[in-house]
C-alpha positions as CSV (number, residue, x, y, z in Angstrom):
1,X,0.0,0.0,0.0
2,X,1.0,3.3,-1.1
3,X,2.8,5.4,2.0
4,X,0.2,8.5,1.7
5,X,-2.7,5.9,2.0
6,X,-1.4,4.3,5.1
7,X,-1.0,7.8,6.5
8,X,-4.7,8.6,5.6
9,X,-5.8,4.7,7.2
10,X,-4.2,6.1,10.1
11,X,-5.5,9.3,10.5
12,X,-8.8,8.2,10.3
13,X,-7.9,5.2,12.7
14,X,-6.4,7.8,14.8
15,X,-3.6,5.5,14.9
16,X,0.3,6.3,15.0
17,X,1.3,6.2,11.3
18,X,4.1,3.6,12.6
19,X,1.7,0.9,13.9
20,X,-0.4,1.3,10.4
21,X,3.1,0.7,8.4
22,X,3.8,-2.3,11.2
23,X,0.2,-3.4,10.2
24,X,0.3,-3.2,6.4
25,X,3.7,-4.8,6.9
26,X,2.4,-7.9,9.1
27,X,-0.6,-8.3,6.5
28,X,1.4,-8.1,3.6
29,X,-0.1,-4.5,2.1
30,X,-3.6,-6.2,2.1
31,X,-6.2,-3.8,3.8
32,X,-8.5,-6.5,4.7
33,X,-6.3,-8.5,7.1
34,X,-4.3,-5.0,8.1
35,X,-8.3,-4.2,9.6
36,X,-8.7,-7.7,11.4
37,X,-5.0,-6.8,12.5
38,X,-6.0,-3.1,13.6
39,X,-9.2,-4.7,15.2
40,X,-8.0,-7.9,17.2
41,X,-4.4,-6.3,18.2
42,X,-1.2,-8.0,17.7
43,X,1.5,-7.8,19.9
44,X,4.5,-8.7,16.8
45,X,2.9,-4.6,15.4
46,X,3.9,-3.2,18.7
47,X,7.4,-4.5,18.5
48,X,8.1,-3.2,14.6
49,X,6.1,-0.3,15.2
50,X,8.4,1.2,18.2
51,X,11.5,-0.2,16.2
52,X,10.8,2.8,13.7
53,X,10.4,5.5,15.9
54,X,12.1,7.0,18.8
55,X,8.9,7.6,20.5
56,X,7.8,6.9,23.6
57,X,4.5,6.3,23.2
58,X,2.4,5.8,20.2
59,X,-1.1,5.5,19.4
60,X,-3.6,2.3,18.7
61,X,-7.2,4.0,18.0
62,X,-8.2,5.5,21.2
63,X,-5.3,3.4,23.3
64,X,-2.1,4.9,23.8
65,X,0.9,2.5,23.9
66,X,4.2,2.9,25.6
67,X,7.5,1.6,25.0
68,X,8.2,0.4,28.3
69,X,5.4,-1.9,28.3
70,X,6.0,-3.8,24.9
């Protein structure tokens, strides 16, 4: 999926753009697994989304994540 379209997903996920890209990249770009992935949780998205950020804490919907607790 196309960079600018994961940043829209997120945005209207009000997710942190790096746990959409961990999601996409977990489902293998397809949007229909990335939404059972976004909806169900995973904890392998958490690990690959805080590797791309320096972040402390990031955003899943209305749940905010932090690093120390992944």
């Amino acid at each position: 999926m196309h960079d600018l379209k994961i940043k829209e997903w997120a945005k209207v996920r009000e997710t942190s753009v790096e746990i959409a890209e961990a999601i996409f990249q977990i489902a293998g770009n397809d949007e229909v697994i990335a939404q059972q992935i976004w909806e169900e949780g995973n904890d392998e998205v958490l690990v690959i989304a805080f590797s791309k950020t320096d972040e402390d804490r990031l955003f899943w919907g209305e749940e905010m994540i932090e690093r120390k607790n992944v």
